[in-house]
PDB file of N, CA, C and O in Angstrom:
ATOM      1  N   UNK A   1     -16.999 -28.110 -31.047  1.00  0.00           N
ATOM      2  CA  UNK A   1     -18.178 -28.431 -30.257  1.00  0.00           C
ATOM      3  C   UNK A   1     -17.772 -28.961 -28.883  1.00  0.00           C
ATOM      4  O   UNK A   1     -18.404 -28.817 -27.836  1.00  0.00           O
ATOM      5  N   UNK A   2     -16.752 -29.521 -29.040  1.00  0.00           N
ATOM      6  CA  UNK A   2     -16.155 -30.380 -27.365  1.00  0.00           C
ATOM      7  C   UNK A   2     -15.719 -29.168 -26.409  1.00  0.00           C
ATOM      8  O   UNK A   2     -15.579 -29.394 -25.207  1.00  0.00           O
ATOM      9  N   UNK A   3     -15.560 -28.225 -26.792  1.00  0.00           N
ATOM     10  CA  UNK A   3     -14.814 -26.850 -26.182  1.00  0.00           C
ATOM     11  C   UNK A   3     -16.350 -25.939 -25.796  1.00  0.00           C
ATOM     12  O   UNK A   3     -16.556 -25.542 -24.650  1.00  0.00           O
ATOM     13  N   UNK A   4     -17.066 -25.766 -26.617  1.00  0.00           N
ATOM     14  CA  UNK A   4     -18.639 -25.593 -26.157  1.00  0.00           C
ATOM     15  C   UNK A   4     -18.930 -26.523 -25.022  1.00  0.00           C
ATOM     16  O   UNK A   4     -19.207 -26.024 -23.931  1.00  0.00           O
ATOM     17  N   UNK A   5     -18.888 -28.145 -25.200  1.00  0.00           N
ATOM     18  CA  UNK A   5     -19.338 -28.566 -24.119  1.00  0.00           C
ATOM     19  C   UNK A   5     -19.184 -28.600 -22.759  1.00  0.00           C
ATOM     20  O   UNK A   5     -19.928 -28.422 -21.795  1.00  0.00           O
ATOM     21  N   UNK A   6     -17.627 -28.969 -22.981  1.00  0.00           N
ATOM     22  CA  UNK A   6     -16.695 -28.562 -21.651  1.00  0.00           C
ATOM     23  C   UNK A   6     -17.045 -27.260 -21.058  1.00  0.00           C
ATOM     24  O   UNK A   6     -17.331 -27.123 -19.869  1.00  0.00           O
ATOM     25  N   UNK A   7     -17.011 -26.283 -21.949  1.00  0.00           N
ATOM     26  CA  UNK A   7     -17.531 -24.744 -21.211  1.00  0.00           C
ATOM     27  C   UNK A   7     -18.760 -24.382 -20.515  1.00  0.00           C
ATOM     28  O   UNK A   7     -18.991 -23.511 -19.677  1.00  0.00           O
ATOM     29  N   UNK A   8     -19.775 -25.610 -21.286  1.00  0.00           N
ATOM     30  CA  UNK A   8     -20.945 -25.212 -20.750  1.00  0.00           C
ATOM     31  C   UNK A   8     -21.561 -26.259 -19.296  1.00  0.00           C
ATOM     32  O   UNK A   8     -22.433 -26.067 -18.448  1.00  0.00           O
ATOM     33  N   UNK A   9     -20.585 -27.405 -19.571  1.00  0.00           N
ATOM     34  CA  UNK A   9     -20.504 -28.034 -18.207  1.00  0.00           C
ATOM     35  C   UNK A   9     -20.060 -27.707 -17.101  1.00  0.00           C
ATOM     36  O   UNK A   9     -20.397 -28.227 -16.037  1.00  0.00           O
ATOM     37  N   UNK A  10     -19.215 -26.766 -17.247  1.00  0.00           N
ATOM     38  CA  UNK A  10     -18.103 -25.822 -15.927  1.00  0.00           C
ATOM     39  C   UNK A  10     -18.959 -24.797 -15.491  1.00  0.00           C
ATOM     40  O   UNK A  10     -19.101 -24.527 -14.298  1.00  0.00           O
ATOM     41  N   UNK A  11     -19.641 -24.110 -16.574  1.00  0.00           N
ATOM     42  CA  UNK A  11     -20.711 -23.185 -16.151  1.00  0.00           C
ATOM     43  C   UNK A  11     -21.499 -23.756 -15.325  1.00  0.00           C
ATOM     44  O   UNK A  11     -21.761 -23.035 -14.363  1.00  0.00           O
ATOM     45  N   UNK A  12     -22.186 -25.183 -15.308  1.00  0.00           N
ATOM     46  CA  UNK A  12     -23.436 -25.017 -14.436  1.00  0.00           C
ATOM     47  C   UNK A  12     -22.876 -26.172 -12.869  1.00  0.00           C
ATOM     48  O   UNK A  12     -23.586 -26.720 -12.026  1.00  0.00           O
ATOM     49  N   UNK A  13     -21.684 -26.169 -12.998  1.00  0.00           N
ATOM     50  CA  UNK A  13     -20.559 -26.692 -12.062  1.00  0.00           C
ATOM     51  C   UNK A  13     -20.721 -25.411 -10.505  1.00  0.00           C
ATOM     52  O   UNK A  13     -21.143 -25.504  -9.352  1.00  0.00           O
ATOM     53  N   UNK A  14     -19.977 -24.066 -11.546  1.00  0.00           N
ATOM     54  CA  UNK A  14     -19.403 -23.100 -11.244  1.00  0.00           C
ATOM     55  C   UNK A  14     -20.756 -22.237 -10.262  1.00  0.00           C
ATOM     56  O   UNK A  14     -20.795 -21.870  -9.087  1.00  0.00           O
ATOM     57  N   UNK A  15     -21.845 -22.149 -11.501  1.00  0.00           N
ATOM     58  CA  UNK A  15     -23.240 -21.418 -11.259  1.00  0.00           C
ATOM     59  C   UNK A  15     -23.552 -22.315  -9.994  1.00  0.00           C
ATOM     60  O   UNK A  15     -23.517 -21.589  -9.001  1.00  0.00           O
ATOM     61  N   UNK A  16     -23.706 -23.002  -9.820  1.00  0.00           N
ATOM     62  CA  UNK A  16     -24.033 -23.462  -8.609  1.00  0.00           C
ATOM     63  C   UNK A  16     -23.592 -23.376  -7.109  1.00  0.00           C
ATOM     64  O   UNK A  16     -24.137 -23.262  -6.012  1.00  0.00           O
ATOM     65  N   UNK A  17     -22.399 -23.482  -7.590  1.00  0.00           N
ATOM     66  CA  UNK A  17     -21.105 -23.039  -6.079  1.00  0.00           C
ATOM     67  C   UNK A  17     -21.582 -21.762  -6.112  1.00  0.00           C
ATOM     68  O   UNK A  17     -22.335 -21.511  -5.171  1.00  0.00           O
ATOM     69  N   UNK A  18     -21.402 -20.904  -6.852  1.00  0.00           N
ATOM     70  CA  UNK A  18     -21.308 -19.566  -7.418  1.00  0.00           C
ATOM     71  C   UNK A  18     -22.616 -18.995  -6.156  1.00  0.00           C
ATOM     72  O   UNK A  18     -22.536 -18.078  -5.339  1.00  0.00           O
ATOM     73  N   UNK A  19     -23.631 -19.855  -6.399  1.00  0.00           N
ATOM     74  CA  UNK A  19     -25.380 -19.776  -5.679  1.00  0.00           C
ATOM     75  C   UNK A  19     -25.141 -20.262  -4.463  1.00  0.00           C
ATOM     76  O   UNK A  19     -25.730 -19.644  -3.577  1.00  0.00           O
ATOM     77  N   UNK A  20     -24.519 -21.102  -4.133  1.00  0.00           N
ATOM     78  CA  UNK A  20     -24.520 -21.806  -2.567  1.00  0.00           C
ATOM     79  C   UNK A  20     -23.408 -21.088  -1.972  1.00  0.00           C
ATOM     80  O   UNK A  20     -23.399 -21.095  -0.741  1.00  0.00           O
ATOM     81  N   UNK A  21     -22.513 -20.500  -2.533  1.00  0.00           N
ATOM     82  CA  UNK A  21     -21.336 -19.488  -1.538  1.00  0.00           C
ATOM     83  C   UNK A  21     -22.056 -18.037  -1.454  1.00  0.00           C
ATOM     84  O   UNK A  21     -21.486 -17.264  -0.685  1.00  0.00           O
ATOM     85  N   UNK A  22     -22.980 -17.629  -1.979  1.00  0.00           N
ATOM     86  CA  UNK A  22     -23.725 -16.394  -2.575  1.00  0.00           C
ATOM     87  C   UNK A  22     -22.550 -15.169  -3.273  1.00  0.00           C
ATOM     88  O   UNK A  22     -22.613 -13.940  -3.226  1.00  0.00           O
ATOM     89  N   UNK A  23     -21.779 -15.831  -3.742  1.00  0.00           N
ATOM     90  CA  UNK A  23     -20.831 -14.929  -4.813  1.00  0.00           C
ATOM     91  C   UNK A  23     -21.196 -14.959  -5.990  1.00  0.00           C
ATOM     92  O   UNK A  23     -20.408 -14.793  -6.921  1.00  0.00           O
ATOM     93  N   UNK A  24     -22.635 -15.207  -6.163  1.00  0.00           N
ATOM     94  CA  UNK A  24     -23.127 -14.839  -7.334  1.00  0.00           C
ATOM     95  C   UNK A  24     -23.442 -13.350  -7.481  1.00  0.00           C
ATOM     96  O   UNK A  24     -23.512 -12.772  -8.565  1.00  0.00           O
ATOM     97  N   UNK A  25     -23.580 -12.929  -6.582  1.00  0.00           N
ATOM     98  CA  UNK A  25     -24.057 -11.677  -6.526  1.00  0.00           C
ATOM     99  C   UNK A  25     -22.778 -10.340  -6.937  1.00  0.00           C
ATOM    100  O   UNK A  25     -22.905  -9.120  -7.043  1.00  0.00           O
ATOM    101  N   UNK A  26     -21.306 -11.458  -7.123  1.00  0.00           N
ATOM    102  CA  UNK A  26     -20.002 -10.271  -7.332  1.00  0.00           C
ATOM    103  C   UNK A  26     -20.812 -10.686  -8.935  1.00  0.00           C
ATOM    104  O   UNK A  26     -20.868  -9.857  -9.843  1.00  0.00           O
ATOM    105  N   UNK A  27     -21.302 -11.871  -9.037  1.00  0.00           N
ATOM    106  CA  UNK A  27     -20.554 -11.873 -10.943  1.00  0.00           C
ATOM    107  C   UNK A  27     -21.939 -11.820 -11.442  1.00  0.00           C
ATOM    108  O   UNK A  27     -21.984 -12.238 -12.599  1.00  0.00           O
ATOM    109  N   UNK A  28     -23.116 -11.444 -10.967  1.00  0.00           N
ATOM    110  CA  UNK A  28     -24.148 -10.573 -11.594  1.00  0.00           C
ATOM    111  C   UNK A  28     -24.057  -9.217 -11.558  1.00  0.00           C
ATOM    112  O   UNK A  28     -24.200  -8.529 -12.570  1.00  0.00           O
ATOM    113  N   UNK A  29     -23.857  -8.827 -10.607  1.00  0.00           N
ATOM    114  CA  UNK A  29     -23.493  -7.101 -10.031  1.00  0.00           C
ATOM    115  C   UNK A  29     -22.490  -6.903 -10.722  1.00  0.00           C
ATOM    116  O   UNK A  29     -22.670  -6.110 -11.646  1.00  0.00           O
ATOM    117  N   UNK A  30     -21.165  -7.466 -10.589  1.00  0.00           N
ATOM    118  CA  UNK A  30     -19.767  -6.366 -10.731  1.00  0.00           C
ATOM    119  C   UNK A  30     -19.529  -7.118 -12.256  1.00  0.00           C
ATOM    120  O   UNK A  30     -19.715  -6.544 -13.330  1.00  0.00           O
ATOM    121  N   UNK A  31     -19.067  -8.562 -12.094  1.00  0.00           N
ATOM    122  CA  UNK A  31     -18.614  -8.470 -13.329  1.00  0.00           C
ATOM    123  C   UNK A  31     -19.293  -8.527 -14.504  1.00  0.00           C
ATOM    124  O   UNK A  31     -18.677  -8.012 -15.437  1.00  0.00           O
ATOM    125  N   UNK A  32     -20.383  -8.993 -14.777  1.00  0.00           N
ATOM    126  CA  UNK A  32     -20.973  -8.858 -16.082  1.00  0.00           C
ATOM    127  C   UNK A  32     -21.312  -8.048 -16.365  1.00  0.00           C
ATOM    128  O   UNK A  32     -21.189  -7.984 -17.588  1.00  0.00           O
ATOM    129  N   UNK A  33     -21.995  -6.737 -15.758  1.00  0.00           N
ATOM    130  CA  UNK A  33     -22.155  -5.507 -16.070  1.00  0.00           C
ATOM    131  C   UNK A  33     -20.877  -4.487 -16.616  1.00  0.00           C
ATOM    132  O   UNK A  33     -20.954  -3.437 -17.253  1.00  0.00           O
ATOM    133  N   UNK A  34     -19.644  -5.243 -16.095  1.00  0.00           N
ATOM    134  CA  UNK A  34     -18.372  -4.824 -16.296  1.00  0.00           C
ATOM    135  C   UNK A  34     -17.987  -4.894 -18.069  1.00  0.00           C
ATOM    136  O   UNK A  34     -17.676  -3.923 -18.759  1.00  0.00           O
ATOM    137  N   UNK A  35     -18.097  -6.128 -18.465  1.00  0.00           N
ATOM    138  CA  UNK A  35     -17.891  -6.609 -19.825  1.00  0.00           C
ATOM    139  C   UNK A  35     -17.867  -5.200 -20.656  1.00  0.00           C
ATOM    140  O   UNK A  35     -16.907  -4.437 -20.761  1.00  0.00           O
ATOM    141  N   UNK A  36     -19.324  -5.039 -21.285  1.00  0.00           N
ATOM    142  CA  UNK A  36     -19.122  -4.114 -22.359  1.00  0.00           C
ATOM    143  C   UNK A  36     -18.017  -3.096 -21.945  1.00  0.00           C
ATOM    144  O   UNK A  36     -17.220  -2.729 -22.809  1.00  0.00           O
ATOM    145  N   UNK A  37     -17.925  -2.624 -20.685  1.00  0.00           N
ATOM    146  CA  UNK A  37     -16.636  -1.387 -20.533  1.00  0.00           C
ATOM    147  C   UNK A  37     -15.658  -1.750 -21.350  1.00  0.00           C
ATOM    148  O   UNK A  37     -15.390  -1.256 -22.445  1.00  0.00           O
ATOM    149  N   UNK A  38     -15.042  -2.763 -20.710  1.00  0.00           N
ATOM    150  CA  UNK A  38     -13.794  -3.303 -20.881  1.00  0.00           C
ATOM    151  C   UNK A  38     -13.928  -3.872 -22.601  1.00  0.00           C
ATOM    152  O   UNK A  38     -12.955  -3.492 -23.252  1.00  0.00           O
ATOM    153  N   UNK A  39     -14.589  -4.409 -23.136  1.00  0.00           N
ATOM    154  CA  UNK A  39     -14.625  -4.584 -24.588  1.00  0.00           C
ATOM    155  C   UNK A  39     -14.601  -3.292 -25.277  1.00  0.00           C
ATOM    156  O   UNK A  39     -13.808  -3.201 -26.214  1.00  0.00           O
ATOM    157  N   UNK A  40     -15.301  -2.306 -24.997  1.00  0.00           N
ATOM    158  CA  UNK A  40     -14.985  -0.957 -25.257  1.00  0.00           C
ATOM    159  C   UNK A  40     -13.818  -0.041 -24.971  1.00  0.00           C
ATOM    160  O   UNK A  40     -13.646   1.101 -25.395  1.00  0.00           O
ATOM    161  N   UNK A  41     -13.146  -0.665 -24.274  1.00  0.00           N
ATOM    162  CA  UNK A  41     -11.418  -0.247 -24.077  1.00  0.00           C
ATOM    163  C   UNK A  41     -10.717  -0.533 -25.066  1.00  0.00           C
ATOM    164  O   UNK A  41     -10.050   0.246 -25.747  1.00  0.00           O
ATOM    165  N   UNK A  42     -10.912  -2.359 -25.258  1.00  0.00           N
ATOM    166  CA  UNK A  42     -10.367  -3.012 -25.733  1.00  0.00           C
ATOM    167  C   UNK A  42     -10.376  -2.584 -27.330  1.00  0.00           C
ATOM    168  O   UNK A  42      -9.488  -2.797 -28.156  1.00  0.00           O
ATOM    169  N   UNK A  43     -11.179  -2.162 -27.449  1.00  0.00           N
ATOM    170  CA  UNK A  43     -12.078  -1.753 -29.343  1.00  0.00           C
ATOM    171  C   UNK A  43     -11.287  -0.292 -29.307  1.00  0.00           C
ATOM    172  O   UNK A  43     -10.597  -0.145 -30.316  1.00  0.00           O
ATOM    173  N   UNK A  44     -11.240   0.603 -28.560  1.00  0.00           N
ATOM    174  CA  UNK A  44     -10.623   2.018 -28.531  1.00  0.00           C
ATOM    175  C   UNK A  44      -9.723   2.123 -28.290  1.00  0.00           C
ATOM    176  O   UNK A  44      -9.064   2.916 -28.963  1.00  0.00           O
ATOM    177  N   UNK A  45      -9.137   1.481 -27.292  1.00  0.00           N
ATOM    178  CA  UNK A  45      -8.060   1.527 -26.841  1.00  0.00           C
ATOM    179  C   UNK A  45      -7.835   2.377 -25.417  1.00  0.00           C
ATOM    180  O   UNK A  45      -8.869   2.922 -25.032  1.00  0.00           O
ATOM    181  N   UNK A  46      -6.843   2.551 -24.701  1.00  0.00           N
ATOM    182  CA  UNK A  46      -6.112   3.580 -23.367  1.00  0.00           C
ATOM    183  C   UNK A  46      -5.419   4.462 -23.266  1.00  0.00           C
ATOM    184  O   UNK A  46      -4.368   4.334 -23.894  1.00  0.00           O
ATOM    185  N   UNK A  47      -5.509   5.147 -22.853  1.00  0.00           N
ATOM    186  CA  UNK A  47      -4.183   6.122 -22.816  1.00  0.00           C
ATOM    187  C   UNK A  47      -3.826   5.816 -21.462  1.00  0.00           C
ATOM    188  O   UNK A  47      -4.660   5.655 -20.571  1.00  0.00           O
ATOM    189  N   UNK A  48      -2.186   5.710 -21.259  1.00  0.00           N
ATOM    190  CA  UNK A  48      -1.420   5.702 -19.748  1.00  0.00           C
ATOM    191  C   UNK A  48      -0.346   6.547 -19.743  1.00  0.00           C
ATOM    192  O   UNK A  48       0.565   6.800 -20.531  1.00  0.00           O
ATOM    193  N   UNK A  49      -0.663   6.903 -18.711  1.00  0.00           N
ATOM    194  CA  UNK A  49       0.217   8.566 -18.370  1.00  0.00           C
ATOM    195  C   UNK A  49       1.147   7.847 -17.371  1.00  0.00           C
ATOM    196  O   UNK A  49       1.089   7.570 -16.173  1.00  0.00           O
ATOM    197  N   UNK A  50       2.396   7.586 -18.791  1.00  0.00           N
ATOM    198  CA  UNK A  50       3.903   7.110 -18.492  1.00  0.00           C
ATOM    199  C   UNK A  50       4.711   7.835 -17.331  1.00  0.00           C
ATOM    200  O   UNK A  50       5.616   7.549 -16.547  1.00  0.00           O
ATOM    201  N   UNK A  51       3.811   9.051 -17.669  1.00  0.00           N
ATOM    202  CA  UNK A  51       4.993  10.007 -16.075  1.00  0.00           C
ATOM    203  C   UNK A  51       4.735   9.523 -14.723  1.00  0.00           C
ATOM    204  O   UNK A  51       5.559   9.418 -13.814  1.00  0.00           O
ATOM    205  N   UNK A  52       3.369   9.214 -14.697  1.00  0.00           N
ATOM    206  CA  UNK A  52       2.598   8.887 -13.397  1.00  0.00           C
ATOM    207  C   UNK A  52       2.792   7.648 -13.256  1.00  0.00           C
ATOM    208  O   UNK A  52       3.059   7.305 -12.105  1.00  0.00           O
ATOM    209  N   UNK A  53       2.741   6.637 -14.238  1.00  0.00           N
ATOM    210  CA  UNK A  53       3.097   5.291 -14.064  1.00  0.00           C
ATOM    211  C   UNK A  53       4.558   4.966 -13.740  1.00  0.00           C
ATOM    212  O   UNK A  53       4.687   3.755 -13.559  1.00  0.00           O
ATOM    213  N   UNK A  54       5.583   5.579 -13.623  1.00  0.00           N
ATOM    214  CA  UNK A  54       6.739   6.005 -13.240  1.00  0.00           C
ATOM    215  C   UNK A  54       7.080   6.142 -11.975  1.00  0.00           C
ATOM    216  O   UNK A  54       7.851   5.489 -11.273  1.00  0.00           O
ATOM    217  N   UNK A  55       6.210   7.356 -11.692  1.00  0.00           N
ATOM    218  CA  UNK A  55       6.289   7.843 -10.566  1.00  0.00           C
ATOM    219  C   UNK A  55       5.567   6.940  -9.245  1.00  0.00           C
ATOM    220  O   UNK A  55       5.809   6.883  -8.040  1.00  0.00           O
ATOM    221  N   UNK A  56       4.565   6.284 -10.142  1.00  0.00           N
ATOM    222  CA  UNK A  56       3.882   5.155  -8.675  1.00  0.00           C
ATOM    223  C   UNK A  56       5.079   4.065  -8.387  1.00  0.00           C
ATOM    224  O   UNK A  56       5.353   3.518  -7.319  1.00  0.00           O
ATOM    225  N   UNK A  57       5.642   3.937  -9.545  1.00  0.00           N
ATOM    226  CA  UNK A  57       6.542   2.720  -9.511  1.00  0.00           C
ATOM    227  C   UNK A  57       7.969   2.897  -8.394  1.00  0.00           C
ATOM    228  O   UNK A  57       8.637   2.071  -7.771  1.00  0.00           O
ATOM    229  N   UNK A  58       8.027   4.550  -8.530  1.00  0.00           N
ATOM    230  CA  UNK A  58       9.558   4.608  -7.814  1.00  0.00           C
ATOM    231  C   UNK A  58       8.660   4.953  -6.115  1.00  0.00           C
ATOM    232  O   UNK A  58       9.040   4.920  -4.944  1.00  0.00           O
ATOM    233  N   UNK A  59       7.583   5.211  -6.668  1.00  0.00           N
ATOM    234  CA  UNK A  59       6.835   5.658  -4.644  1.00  0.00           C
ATOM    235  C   UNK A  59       6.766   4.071  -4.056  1.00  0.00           C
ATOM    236  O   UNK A  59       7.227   3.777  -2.953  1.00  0.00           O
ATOM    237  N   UNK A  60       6.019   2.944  -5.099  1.00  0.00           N
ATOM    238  CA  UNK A  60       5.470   1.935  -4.337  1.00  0.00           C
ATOM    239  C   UNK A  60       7.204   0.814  -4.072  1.00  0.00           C
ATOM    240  O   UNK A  60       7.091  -0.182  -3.356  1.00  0.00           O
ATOM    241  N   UNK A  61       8.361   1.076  -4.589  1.00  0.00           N
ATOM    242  CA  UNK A  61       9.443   0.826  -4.601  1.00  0.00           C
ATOM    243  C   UNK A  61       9.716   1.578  -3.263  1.00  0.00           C
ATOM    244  O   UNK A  61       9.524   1.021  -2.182  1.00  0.00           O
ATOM    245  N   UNK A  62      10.044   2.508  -3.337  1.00  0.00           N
ATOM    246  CA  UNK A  62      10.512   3.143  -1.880  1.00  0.00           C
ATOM    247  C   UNK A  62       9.360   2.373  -0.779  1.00  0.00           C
ATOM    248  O   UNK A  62      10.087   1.693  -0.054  1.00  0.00           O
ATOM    249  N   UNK A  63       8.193   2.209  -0.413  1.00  0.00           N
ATOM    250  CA  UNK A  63       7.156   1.863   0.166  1.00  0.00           C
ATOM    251  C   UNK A  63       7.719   0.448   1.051  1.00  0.00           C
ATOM    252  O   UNK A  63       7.757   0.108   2.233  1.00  0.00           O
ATOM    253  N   UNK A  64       8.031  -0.004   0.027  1.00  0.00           N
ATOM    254  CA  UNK A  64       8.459  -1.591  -0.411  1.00  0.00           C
ATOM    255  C   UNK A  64       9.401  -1.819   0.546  1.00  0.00           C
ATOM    256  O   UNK A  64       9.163  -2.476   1.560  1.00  0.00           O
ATOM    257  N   UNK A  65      10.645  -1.231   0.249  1.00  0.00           N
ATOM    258  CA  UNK A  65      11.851  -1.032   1.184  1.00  0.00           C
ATOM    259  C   UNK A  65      11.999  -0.802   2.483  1.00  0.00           C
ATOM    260  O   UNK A  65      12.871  -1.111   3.295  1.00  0.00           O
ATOM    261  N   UNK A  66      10.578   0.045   2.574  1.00  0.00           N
ATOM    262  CA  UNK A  66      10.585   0.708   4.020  1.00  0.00           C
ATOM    263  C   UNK A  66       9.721  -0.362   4.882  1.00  0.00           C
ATOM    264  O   UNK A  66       9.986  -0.535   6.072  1.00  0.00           O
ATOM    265  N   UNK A  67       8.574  -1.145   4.170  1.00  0.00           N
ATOM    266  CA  UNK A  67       8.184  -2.503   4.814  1.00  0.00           C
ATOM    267  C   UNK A  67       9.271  -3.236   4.932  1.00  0.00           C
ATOM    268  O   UNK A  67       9.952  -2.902   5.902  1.00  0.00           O
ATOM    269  N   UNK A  68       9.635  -3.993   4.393  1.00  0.00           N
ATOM    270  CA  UNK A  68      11.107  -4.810   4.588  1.00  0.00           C
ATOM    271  C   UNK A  68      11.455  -4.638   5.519  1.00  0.00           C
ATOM    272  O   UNK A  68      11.486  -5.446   6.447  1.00  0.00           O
ATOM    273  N   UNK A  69      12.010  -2.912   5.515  1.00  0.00           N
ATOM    274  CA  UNK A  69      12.898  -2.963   7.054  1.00  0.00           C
ATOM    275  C   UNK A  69      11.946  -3.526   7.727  1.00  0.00           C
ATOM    276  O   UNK A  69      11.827  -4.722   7.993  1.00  0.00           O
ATOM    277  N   UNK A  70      11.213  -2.594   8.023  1.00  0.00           N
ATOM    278  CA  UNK A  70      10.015  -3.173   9.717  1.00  0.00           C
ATOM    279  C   UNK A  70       9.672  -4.406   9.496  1.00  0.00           C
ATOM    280  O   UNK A  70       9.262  -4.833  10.575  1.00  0.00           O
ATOM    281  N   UNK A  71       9.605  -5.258   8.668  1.00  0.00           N
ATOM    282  CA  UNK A  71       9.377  -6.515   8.311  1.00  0.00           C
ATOM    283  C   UNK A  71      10.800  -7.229   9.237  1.00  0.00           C
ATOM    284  O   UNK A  71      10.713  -8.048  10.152  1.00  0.00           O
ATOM    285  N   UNK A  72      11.637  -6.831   8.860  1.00  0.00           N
ATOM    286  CA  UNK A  72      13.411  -7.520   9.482  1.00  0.00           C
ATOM    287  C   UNK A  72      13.572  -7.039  10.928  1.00  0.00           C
ATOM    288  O   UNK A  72      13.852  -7.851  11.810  1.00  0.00           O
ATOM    289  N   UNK A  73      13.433  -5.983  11.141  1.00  0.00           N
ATOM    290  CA  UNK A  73      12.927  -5.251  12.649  1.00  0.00           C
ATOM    291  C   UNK A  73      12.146  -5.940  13.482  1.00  0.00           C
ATOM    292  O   UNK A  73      12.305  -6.155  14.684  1.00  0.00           O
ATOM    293  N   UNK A  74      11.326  -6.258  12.791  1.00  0.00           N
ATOM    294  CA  UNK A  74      10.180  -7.032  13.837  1.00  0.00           C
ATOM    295  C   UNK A  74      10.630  -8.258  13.957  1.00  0.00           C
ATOM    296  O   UNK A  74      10.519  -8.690  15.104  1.00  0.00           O
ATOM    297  N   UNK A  75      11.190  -9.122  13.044  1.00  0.00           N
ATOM    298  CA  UNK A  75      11.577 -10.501  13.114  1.00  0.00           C
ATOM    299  C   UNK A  75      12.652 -10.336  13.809  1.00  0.00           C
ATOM    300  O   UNK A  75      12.618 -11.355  14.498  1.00  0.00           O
ATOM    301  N   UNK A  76      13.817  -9.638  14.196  1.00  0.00           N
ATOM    302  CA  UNK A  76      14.546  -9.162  14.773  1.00  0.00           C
ATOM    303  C   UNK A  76      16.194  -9.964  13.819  1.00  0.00           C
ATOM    304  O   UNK A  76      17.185 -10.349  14.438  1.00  0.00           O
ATOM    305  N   UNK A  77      16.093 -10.006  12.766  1.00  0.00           N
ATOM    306  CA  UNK A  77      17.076 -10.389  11.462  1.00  0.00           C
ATOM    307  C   UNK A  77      16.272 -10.427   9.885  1.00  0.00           C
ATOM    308  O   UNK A  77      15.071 -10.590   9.668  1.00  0.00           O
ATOM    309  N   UNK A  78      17.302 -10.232   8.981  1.00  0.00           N
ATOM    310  CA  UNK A  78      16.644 -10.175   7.717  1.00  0.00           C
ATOM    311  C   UNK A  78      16.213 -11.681   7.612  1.00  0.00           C
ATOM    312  O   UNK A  78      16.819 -12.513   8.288  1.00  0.00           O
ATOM    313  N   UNK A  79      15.200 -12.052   6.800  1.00  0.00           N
ATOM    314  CA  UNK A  79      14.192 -13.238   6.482  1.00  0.00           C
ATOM    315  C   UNK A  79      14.767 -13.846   5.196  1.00  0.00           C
ATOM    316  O   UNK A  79      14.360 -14.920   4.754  1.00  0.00           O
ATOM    317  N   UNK A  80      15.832 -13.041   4.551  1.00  0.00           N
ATOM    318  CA  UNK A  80      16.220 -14.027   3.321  1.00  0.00           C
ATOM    319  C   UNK A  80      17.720 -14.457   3.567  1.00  0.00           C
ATOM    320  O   UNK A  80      18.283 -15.215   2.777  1.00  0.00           O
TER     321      UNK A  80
END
């Protein structure tokens, strides 16, 4: 019950900021409508296409490297 309370005290903490920053509108719009998806993933499960997940990994790696340089270029020495 103390874990209910705490939760439901943060909620109307949160709901409020949530209303006065107007980012209520991400977590009525995006995320709660989001839920059932994602519980329905979660219940079925994913498939991930290991080749492609591979392949982003060695592109966003090369990517990576090539910022760095221009990162050290621009500072005009490496930063570590």
């Amino acid at each position: 019950a103390e874990d209910a309370d705490l939760t439901m005290r943060l909620y109307h903490i949160f709901e409020a900021r949530l209303s006065s920053e107007r980012a209520n509108l991400i977590y009525h719009d995006i995320d709660l409508p989001i839920i059932p998806v994602i519980a329905r993933m979660e219940y079925t499960g994913v498939r991930v296409d290991t080749v492609l997940l591979q392949k982003l990994s060695h592109d966003f790696g090369e990517q990576l490297v090539a910022l760095e340089a221009d990162i050290h270029a621009a500072a005009g020495h490496p930063l570590m």
